[in-house]
C-alpha positions as CSV (number, residue, x, y, z in Angstrom):
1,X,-63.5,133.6,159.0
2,X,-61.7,130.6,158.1
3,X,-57.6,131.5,158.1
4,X,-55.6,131.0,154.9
5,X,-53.5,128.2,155.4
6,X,-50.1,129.1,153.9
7,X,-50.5,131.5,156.9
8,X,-51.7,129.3,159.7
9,X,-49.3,128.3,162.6
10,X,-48.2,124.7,161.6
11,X,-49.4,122.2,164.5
12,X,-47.0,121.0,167.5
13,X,-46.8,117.5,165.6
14,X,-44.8,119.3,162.5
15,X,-41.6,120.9,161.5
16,X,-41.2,123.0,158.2
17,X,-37.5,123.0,157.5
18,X,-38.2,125.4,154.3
19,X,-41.5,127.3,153.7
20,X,-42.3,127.2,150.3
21,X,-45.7,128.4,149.6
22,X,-45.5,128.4,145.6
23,X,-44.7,124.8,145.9
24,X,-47.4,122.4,144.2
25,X,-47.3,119.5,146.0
26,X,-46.5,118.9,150.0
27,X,-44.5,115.8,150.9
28,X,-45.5,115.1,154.1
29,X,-42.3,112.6,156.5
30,X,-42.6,110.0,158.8
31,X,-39.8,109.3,161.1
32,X,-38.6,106.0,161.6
33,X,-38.6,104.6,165.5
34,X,-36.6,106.7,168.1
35,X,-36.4,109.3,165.1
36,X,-36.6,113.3,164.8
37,X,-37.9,115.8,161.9
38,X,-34.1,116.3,161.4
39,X,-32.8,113.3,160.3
40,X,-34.6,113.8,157.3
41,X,-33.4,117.2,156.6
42,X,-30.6,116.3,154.8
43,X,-32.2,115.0,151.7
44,X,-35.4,117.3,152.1
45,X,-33.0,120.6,151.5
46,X,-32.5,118.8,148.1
47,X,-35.7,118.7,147.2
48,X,-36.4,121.1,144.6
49,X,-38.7,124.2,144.4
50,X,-41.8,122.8,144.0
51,X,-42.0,120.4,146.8
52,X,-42.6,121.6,150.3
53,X,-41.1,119.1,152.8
54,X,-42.9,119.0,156.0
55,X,-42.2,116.2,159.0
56,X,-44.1,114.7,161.8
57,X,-41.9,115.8,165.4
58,X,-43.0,112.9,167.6
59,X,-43.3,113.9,171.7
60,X,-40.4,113.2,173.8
61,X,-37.3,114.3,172.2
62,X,-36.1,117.5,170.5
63,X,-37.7,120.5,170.4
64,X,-40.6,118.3,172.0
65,X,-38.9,116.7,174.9
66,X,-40.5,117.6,177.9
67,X,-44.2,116.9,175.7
68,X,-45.6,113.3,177.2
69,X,-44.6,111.1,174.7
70,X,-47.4,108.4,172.5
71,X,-47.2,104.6,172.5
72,X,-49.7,104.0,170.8
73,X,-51.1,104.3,166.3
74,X,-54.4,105.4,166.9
75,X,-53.0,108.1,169.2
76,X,-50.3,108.9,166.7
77,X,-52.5,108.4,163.4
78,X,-55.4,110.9,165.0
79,X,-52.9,113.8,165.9
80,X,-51.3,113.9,162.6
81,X,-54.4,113.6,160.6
82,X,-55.6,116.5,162.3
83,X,-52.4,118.5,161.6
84,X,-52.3,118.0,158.3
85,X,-56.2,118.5,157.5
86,X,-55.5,122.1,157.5
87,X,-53.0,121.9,154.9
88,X,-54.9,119.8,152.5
89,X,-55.3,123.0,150.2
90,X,-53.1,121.4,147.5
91,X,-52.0,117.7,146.9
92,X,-50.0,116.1,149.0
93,X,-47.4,112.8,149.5
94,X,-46.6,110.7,152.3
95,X,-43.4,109.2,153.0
96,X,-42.4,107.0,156.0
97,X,-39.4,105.1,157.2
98,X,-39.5,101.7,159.1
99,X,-41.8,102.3,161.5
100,X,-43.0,105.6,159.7
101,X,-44.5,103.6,156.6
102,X,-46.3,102.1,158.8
103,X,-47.8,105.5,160.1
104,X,-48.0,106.7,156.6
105,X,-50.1,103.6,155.6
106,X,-52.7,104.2,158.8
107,X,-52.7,107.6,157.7
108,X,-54.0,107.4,154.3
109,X,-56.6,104.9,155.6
110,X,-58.1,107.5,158.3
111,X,-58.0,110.3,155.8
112,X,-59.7,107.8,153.4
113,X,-62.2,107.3,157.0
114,X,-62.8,111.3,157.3
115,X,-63.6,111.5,153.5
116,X,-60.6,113.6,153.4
117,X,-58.6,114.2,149.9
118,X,-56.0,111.0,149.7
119,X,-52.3,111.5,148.9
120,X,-51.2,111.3,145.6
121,X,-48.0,109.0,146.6
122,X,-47.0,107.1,149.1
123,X,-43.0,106.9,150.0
124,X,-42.5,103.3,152.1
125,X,-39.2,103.2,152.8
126,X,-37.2,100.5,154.9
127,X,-40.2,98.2,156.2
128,X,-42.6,95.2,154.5
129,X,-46.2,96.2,154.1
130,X,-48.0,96.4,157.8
131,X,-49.9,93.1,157.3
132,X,-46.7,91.4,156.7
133,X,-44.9,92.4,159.6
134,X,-44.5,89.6,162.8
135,X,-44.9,91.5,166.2
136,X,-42.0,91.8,168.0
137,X,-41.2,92.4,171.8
138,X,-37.4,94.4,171.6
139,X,-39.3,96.9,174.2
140,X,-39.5,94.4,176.4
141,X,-35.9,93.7,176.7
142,X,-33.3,95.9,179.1
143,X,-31.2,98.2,177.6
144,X,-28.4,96.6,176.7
145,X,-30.6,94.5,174.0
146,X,-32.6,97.8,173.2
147,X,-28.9,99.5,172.4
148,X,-27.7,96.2,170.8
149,X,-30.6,96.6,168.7
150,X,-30.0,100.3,167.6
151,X,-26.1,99.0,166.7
152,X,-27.8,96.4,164.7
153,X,-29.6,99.1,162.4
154,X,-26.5,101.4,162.5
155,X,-28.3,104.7,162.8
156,X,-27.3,105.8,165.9
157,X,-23.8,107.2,166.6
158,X,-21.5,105.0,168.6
159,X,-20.7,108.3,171.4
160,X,-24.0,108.6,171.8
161,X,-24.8,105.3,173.2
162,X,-21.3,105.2,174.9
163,X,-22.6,108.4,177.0
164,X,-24.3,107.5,179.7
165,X,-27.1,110.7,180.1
166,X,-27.1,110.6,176.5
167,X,-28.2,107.3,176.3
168,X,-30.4,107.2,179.0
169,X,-32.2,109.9,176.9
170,X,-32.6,108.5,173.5
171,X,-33.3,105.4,175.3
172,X,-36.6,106.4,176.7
173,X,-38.2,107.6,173.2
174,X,-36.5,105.0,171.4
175,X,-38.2,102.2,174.0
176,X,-41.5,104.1,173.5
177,X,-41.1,103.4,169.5
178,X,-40.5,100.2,169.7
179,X,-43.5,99.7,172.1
180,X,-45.9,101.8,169.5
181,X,-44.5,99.4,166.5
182,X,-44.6,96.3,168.0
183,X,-47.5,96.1,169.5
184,X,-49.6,97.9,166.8
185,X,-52.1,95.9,164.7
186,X,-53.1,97.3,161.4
187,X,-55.9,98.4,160.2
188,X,-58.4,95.8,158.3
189,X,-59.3,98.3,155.2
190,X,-59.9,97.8,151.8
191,X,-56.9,98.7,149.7
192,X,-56.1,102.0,149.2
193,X,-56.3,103.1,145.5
194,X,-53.0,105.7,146.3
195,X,-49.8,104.7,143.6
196,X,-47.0,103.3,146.2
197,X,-43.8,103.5,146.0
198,X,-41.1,101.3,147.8
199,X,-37.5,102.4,149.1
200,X,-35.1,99.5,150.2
201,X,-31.5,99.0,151.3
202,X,-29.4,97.0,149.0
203,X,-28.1,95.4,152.7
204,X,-31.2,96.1,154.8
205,X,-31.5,93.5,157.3
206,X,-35.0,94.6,158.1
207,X,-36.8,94.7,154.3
208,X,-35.5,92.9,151.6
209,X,-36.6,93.5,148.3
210,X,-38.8,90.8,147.9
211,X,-40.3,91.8,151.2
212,X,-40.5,95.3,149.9
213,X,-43.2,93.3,147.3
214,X,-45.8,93.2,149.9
215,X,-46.8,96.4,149.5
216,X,-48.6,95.7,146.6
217,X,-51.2,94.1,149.2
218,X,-52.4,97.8,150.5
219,X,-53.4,99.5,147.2
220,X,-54.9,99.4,143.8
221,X,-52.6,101.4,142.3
222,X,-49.1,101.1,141.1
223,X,-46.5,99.7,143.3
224,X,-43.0,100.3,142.5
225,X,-39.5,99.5,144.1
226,X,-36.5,101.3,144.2
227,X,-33.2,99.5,145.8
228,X,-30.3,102.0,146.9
229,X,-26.7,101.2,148.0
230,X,-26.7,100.9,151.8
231,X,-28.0,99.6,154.9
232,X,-31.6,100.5,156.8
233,X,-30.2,104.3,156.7
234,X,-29.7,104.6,152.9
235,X,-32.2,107.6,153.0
236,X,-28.8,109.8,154.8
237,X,-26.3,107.8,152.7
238,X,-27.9,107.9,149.4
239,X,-29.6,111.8,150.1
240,X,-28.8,112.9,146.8
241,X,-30.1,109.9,145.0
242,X,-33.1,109.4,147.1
243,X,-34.4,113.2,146.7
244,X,-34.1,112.6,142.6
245,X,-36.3,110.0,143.0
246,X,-38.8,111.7,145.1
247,X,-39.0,114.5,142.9
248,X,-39.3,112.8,139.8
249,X,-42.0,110.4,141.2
250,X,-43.5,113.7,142.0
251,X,-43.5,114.9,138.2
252,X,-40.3,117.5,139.1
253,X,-37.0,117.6,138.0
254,X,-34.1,117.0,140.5
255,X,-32.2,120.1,141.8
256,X,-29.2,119.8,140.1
257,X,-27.2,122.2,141.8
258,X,-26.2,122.6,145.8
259,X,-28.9,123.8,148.5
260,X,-27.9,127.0,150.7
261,X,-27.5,125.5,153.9
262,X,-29.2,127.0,157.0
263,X,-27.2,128.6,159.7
264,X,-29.5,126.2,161.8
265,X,-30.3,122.6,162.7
């Protein structure tokens, strides 16, 4: 007897911050590198009724600490596929940040692999297409130039880096990321034939808006950019903005008034 899934206990590798199951489209999140399901949860409470927000929880930090933690796409791309093929009973959207697109990309392409239904968007936020990406070796540095690197982006909070078991903490996942991100080598696929669309920072020093264009390398669809006020962490600076978008692209209209707030992170 196969389980209904609105009832079905969501996988290890995802986090529900809102169960909505009236909702008629899923947007499934991709973190960015050293990042948790609740840095997005800002903007996802803003989401309105009809979009259930669901995010990948990578191992190694949060809830998921003590879980041995994964270096590398395939391992990454094969566990969320499989958590998410249960809950392909209505459509669904990806969206990834920096290194996140990158996972959102590889997993349309292995859903497309396991004749699976495809999203019906995909969210790239903060990062050129894959294919246009140099490899880089940040992981391979100490931890002064990992930290350095984190300032760089800004989305990491100055006391957490300035406390030394704090740091020593975040540093670990965060080195992990970088390892899985730059060393990964995308897929060779035939486009995908998913409509894309591309967030960028007005002063992202990672994706510029004509890199943002690259994307229109990875599908047959539509591509379309959107620039927002900010740096590579517009997504928590422009959260309002950003979750009007998403819903619109999404054929919603933006919640106009303020979300009830959990009592919980």
């Amino acid at each position: 007897m196969t389980m209904d899934p609105r009832q079905a206990p969501l996988s290890p590798w995802l986090r529900r911050p809102r169960h909505r199951p009236r909702a008629d489209v899923r947007l499934i999140c991709l973190p960015h590198a050293g990042g948790s399901a609740s840095s997005l949860r800002p903007w996802q409470y803003l989401l309105p009724p009809g979009i259930e927000a669901l995010t990948v929880q990578y191992p190694g930090r949060e809830d998921r600490f003590g879980d041995p933690m994964v270096d590398t796409m395939p391992e990454v791309v094969d566990a969320v596929v499989d958590a998410l093929d249960p809950l392909l009973d209505r459509p669904y959207a990806l969206l990834g940040h920096s290194m996140g697109s990158a996972v959102a990309y590889e997993v349309a392409v292995e859903a497309r692999r396991r004749s699976l239904p495809p999203p019906v968007r995909l969210f790239a936020s903060g990062r050129p297409a894959p294919h246009d990406v140099e490899p880089g070796d940040v992981h391979l540095r100490d931890d002064d130039h990992l930290a350095a690197d984190l300032t760089r982006l800004g989305g990491t909070p100055p006391e957490v880096l300035a406390d030394e078991e704090l740091r020593t903490a975040v540093l670990g996942y965060v080195r992990n990321d970088y390892r899985l991100i730059e060393t990964y080598r995308p897929t060779q696929a035939e486009p995908l034939d998913t409509p894309v669309h591309v967030f960028v920072g007005a002063q992202d020093p990672e994706c510029s808006e004509e890199a943002a264009a690259t994307w229109k390398n990875t599908t047959t669809g539509d591509v379309t950019t959107e620039v927002f006020p900010g740096g590579h962490f517009f997504l928590a600076q422009q959260r309002r903005a950003v979750a009007a978008t998403i819903a619109r692209a999404l054929g919603h209209e933006p919640t106009e008034t303020a979300p009830t707030w959990p009592s919980t992170p």
